[in-house]
C-alpha positions in Angstrom: -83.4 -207.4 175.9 -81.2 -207.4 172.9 -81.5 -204.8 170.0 -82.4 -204.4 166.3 -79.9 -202.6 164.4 -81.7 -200.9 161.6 -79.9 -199.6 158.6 -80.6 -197.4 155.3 -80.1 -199.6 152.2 -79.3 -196.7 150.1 -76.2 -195.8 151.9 -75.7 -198.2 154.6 -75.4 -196.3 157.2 -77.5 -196.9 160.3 -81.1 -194.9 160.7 -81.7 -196.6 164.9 -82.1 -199.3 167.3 -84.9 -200.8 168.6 -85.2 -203.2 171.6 -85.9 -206.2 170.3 -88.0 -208.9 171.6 -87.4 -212.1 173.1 -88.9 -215.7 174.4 -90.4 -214.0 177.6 -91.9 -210.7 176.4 -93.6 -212.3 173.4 -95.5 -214.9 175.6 -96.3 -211.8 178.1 -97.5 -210.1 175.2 -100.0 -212.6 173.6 -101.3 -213.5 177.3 -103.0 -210.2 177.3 -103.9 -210.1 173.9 -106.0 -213.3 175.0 -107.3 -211.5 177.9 -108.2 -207.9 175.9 -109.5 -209.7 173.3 -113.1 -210.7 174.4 -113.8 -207.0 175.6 -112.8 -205.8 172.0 -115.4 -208.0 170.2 -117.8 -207.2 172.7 -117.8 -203.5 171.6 -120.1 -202.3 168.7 -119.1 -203.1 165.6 -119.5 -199.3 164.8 -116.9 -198.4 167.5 -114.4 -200.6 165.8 -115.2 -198.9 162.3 -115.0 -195.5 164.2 -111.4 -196.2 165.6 -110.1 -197.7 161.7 -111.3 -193.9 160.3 -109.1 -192.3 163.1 -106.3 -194.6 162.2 -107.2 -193.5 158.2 -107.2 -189.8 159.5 -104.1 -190.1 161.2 -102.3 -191.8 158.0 -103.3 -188.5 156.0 -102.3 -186.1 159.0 -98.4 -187.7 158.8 -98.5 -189.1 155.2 -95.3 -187.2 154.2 -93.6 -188.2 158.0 -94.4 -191.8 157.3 -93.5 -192.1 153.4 -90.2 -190.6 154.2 -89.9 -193.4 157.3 -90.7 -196.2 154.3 -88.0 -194.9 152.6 -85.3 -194.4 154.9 -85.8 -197.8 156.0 -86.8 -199.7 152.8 -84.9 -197.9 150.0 -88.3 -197.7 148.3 -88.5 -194.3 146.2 -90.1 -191.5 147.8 -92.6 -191.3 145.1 -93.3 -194.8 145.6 -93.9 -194.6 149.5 -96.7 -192.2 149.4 -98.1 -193.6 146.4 -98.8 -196.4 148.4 -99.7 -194.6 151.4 -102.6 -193.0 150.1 -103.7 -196.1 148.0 -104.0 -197.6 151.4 -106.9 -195.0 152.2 -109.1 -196.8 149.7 -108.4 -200.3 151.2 -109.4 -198.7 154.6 -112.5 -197.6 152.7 -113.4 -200.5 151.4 -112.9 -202.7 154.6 -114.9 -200.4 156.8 -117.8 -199.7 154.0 -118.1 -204.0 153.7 -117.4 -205.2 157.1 -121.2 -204.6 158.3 -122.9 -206.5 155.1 -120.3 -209.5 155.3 -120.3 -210.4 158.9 -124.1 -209.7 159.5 -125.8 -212.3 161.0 -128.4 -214.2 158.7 -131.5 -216.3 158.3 -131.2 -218.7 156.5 -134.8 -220.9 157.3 -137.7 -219.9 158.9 -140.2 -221.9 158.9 -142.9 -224.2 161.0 -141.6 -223.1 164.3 -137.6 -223.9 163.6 -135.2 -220.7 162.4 -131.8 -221.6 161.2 -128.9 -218.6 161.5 -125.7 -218.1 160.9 -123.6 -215.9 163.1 -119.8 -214.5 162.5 -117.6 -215.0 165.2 -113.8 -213.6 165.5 -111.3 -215.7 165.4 -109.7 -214.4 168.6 -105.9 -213.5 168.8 -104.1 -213.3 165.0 -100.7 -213.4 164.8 -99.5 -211.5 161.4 -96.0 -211.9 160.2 -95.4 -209.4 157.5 -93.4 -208.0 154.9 -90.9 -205.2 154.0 -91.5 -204.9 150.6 -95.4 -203.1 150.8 -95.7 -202.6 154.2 -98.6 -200.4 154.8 -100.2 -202.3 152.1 -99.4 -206.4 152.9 -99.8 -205.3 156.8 -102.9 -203.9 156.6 -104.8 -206.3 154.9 -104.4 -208.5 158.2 -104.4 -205.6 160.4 -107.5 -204.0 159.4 -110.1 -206.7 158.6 -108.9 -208.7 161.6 -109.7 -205.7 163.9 -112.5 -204.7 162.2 -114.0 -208.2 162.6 -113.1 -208.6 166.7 -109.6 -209.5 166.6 -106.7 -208.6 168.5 -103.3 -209.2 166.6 -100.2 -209.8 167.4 -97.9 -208.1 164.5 -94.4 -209.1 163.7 -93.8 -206.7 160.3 -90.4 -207.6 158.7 -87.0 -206.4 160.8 -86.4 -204.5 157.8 -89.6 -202.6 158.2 -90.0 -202.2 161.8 -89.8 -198.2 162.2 -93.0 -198.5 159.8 -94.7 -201.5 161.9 -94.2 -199.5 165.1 -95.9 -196.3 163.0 -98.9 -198.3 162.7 -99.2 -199.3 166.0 -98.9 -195.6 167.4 -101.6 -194.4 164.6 -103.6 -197.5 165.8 -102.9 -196.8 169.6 -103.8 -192.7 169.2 -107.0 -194.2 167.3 -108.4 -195.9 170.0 -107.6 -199.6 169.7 -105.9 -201.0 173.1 -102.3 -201.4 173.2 -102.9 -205.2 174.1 -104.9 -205.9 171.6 -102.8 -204.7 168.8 -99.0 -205.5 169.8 -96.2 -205.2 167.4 -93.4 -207.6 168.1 -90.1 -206.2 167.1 -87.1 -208.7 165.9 -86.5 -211.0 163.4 -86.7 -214.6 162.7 -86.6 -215.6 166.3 -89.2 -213.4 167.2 -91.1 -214.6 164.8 -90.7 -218.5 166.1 -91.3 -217.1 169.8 -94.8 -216.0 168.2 -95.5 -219.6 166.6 -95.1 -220.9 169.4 -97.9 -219.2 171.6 -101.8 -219.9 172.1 -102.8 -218.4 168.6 -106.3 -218.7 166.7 -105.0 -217.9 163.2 -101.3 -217.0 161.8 -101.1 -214.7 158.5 -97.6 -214.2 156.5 -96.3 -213.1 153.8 -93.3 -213.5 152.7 -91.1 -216.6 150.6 -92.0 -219.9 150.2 -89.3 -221.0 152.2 -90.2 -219.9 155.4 -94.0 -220.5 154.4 -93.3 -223.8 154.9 -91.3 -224.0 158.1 -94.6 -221.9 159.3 -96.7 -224.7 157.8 -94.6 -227.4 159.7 -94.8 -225.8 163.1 -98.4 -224.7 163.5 -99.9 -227.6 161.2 -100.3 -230.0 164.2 -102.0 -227.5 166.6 -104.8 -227.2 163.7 -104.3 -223.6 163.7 -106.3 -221.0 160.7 -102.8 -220.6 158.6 -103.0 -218.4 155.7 -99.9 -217.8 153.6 -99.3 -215.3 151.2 -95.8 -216.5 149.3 -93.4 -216.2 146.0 -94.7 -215.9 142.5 -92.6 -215.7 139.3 -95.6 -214.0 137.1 -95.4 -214.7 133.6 -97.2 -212.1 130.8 -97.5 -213.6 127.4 -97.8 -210.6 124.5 -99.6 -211.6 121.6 -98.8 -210.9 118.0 -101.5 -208.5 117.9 -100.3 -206.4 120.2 -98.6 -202.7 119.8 -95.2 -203.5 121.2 -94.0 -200.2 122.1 -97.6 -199.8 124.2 -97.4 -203.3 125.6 -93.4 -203.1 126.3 -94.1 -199.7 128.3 -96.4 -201.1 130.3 -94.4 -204.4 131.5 -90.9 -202.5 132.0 -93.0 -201.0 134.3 -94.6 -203.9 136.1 -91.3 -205.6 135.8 -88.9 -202.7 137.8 -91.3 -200.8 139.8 -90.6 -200.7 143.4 -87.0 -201.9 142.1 -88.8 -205.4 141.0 -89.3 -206.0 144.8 -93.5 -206.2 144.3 -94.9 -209.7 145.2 -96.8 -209.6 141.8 -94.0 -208.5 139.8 -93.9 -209.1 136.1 -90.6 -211.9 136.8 -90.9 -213.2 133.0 -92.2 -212.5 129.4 -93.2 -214.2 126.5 -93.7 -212.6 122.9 -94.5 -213.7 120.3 -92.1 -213.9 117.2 -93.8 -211.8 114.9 -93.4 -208.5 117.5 -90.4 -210.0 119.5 -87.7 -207.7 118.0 -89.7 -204.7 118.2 -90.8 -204.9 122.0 -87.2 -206.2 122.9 -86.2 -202.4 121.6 -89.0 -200.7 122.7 -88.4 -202.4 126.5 -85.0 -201.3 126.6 -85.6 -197.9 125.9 -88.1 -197.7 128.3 -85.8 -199.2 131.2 -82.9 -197.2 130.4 -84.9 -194.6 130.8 -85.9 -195.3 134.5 -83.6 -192.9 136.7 -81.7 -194.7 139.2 -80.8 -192.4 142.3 -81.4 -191.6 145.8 -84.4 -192.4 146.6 -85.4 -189.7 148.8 -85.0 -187.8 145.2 -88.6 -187.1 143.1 -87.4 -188.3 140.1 -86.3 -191.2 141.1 -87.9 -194.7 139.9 -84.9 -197.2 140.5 -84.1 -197.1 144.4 -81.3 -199.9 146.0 -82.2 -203.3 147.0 -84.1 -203.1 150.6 -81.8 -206.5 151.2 -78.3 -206.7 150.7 -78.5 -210.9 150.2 -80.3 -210.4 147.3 -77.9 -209.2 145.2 -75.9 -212.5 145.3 -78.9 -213.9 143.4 -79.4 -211.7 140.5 -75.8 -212.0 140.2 -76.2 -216.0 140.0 -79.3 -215.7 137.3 -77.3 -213.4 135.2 -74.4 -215.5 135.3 -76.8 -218.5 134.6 -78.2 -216.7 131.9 -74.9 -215.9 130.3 -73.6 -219.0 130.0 -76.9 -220.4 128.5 -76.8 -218.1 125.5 -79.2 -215.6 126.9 -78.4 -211.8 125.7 -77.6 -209.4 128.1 -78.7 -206.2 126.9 -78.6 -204.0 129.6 -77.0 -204.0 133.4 -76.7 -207.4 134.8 -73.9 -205.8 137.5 -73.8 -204.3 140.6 -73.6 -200.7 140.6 -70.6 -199.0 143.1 -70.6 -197.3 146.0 -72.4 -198.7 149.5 -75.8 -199.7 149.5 -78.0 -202.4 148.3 -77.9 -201.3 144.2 -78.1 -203.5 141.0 -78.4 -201.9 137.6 -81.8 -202.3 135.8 -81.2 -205.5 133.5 -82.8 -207.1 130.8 -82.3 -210.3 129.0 -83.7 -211.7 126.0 -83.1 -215.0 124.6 -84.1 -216.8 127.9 -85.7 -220.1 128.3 -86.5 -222.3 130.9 -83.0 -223.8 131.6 -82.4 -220.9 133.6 -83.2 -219.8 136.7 -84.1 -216.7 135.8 -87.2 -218.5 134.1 -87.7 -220.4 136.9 -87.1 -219.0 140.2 -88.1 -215.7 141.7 -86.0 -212.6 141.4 -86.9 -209.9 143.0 -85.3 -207.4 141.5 -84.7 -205.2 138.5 -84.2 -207.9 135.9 -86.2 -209.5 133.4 -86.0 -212.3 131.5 -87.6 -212.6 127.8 -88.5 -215.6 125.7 -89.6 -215.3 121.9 -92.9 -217.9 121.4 -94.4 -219.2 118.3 -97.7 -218.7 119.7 -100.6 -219.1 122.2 -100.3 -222.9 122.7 -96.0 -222.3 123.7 -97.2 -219.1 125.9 -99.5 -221.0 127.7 -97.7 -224.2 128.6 -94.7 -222.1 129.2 -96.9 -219.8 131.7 -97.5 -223.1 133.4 -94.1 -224.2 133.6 -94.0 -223.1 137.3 -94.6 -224.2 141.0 -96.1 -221.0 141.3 -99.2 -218.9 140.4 -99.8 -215.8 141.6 -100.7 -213.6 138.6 -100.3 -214.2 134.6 -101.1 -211.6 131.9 -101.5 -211.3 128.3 -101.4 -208.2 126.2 -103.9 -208.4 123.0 -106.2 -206.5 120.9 -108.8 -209.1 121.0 -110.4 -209.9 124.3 -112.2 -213.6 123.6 -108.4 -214.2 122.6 -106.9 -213.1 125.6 -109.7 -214.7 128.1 -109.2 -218.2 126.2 -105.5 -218.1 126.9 -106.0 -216.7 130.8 -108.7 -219.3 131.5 -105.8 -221.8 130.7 -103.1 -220.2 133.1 -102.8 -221.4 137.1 -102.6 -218.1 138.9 -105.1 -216.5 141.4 -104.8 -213.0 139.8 -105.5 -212.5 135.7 -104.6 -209.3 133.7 -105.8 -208.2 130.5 -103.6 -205.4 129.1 -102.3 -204.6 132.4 -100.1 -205.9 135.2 -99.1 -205.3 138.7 -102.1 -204.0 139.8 -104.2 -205.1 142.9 -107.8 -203.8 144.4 -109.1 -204.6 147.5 -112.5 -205.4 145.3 -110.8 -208.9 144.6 -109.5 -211.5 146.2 -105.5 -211.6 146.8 -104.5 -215.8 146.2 -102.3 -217.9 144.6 -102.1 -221.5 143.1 -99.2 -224.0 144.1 -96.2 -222.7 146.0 -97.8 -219.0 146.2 -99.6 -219.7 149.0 -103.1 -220.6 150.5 -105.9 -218.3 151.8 -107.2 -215.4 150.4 -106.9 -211.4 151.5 -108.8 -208.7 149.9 -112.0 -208.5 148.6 -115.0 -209.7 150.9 -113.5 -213.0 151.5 -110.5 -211.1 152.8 -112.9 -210.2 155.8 -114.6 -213.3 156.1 -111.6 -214.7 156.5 -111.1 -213.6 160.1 -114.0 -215.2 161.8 -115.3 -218.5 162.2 -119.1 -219.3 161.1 -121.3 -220.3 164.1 -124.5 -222.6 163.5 -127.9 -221.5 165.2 -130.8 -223.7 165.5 -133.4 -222.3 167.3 -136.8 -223.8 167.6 -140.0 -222.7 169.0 -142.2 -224.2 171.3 -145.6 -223.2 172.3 
């Protein structure tokens, strides 16, 4: 069996290694996920919400041991990893308190002798490929609903947050669930072919639209449940009516938290010109007031780059930008030393030439684009294959609806960005993917409705 070298983007150096899997011990692994399966949806559905509150328990008991894991392993600042760690607790919540009302059985006629129902059935075995960037978070809205609901799953997290996709199988293991019916599957993109390739009911990823479509191509035939959760380049448009300084606080942060590396990133920003100068200023203050450091640190915000790779391409958009005319106000360079670590940058004078307009980032770097007003914003905003979340920033609310009800993206934000709940439903328009996670639909999602007809006869 061949190993997975696993290395600290902060520094480089390397944290383990794993034995990785192959061919032959992924096949082995989703035959008895088949075979556990049907005993697992056979038990009550409070047993199953019993074992996701042990797993929940067992997140708080080793919160600090599993941030500290994220980080190592991601580069993500420390702060960062627990924050997201204990905002998982509430998705756990919410998926336990609404699994029961959304997968009850229902009547739906009754009447002269004929009664018409409407059972939820699981899928049966998921396979979940997932990502690096929010791990606990992207993971576990598969993981959780799809046990919840009578799954087993087969999970592939991201080679570059594997030490945190085993975690979750041991809390999940010590909680009760059988080992066969949730497997992780350790490795990288071979691994994850070996899993496309098996006797699967439904496959879930997340990650770029790239591979998102290779997945599409090689399970499309075999009519397989394919969800995928892909790239976005989010736009925020800030009206003229806006405080700039409030408004330009509040996107440097949706634009560089987690080091830009959030799916619904703030990737681009359009102001108008009335307020443009003034939120340029104020945005720069703000970013270069993020502190860039080890991330293990507590005052850090700025952490490295979990992948090496994608430093080449903020290098390319800056260099684009450059040579377009774009102002480079701040960073735009590597910073020295080894790791994964590119300076907090922001660019004004963008436009849609470039491809830091136009193609995902991914990092600390933002591009911004003066408008003339809400017509510009808003055919600029659709300017995209993507559509994954949009914002505007405005003192009047009819205003800000009428321009959001004109935007392509699955996820609106008035006065506020980057934000998800697991209330609503987690989709996208064009190349950001198909299906939905989150929200009620987020459960339904993993079973398949069944039709009852059932008449009576003297």
């Amino acid at each position: 069996m061949s190993q997975l070298a696993i290395y600290n983007p902060a520094n480089g150096e390397p944290i383990a290694e794993l034995a990785a899997d192959d061919e032959r011990s992924v096949a082995a692994k989703a035959e008895a996920a088949r075979a556990a399966q049907p005993a697992w949806a056979a038990r009550s559905l409070e047993e199953r919400k019993a074992c996701m509150v042990r797993f929940r328990d067992g997140v708080v008991r080793d919160l600090e041991a599993l941030a500290v894991t994220m980080t190592r392993e991601t580069g993500k600042p420390i702060s960062m990893s627990r924050s997201e760690l204990n905002g998982l607790l509430g998705r756990i919540d919410f998926f336990v308190g609404m699994v029961g009302p959304v997968t009850a059985t229902e009547t739906v006629f009754d009447e002269g002798g004929m009664k018409e129902r409407i059972e939820h059935m699981p899928l049966g075995v998921v396979g979940n490929i997932s990502a690096w960037n929010y791990p606990w978070f992207v993971g576990c809205n598969v993981i959780v609903p799809a046990l919840l609901t009578g799954n087993a799953v087969l999970y592939k997290p991201s080679e570059y947050a594997s030490l945190t996709g085993l975690e979750i199988a041991r809390l999940l293991h010590q909680a009760g669930v059988p080992r066969d019916v949730f497997t992780p599957l350790v490795g990288a993109g071979p691994v994850g072919a070996a899993l496309l390739a098996q006797k699967i009911d439904g496959l879930f990823f997340t990650g770029s639209h790239a591979t998102g479509v290779r997945i599409a191509q090689a399970v499309g035939s075999r009519l397989v449940k394919l969800q995928l959760e892909l790239g976005g380049k989010d736009p925020t448009y800030v009206c003229d009516d806006a405080d700039p300084k409030a408004a330009a606080q509040s996107l440097a942060d949706g634009a560089m938290y987690n080091t830009g590396q959030s799916c619904c990133s703030v990737e681009r920003i359009y102001v108008h010109e009335k307020i443009h100068d003034a939120f340029v200023a104020a945005f720069i203050e703000t970013v270069k007031g993020f502190k860039v450091g080890d991330p293990m640190r507590e005052d850090t915000y700025i952490g490295p780059l979990t992948r090496a790779a994608q430093l080449d391409v903020l290098d390319a958009q800056v260099a684009d930008a450059k040579v377009q005319g774009a102002t480079l106000h701040t960073g735009g360079h590597r910073l020295p030393g080894p790791g994964n670590w590119y300076a907090p940058t922001v660019i004004s004078e963008a436009h849609h030439g470039m491809a830091l307009m136009k193609e995902e980032s991914f990092g600390p770097i933002i591009g911004i684009q003066k408008v003339t007003g809400d017509e510009e914003a808003v055919r600029l905003m659709n300017d995209t294959r993507y559509g994954l979340t949009a914002g505007v920033y405005s003192r009047n609310a009819e205003r800000a609806q009428a321009v959001l009800s004109r935007v392509n993206a699955g996820s609106l934000y008035w006065n506020c960005c980057d934000r998800v709940s697991p209330r609503l439903p987690w989709s996208g328009f064009g190349d950001s993917g198909i299906g939905v996670t989150l929200s009620t639909y987020g459960i339904e999602t993993f079973t398949r409705p069944r039709a009852w007809h059932l008449k009576f006869t003297g």
